[in-house]
N, C-alpha and C positions, 0 to 999 in steps of 0.2 A: 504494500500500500504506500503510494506516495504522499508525504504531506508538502501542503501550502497553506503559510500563517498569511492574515492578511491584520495589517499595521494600523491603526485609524487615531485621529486626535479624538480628545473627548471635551467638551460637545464634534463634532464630526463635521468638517467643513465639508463643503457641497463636493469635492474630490473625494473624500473620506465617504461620506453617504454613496457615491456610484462605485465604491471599490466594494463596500458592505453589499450592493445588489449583483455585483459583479461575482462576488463568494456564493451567495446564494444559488447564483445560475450555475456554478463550475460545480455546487456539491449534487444538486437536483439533475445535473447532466453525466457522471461521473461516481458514481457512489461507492469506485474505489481509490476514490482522495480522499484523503482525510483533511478538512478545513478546520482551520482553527482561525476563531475570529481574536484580534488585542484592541478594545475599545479603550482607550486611553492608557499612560502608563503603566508599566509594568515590566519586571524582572528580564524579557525577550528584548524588550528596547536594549538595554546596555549588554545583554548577551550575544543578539546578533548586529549589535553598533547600527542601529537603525538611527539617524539621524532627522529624516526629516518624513513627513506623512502626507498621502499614504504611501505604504511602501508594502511590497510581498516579497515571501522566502518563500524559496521551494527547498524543499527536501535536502538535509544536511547543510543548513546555514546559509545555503548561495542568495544574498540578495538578487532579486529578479528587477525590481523595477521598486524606485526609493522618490517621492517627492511627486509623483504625476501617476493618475491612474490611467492603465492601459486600457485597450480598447479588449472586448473578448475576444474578436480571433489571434491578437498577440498574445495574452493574458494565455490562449490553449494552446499558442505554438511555442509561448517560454515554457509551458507543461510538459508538451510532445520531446523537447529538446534533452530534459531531464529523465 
C-alpha cells in the first residue's frame, strides 16, 4: 500500500481546501493509498521539513509538491511515478 500525506494550514486557505478535495478524490478512486490528511501543525511538519502549505508526501518522505496545489492528473502521475 502506498501512502500520501497531504499538508494543509489551519484554518485552510482556499489552496489548502482544493488539496483537502483533491485527497478525497485520490482515496474514493484508489482504495489502495492510504491518505493521510495534516490539518494544521503537527509533528510531520518538522519531520518531513514541510515548509510551506499545501504541500504532499508520497510514500517514504519524498516531498511531491510543497506550497501550490496540483492539478489531479499531476497529483496521479506524481503517484504512478512512485
Amino acid at each position: 500500500m502506498v501512502k500520501m500525506e497531504f499538508f494543509t494550514a489551519e484554518p485552510p486557505c482556499a489552496g489548502c481546501v482544493a488539496l483537502l478535495e483533491l485527497a478525497d478524490r485520490v482515496a474514493d478512486a484508489y482504495p489502495e493509498v492510504e491518505v493521510i490528511k495534516h490539518v494544521g501543525m503537527c509533528d510531520e511538519f518538522r519531520e518531513y521539513e514541510v515548509t510551506y502549505v499545501p504541500a504532499v508526501i508520497i510514500e517514504g518522505g519524498k516531498i511531491a509538491f510543497m506550497g501550490l496545489c496540483p492539478s489531479y492528473d499531476t497529483l496521479i502521475t506524481a503517484l504512478a511515478e512512485m
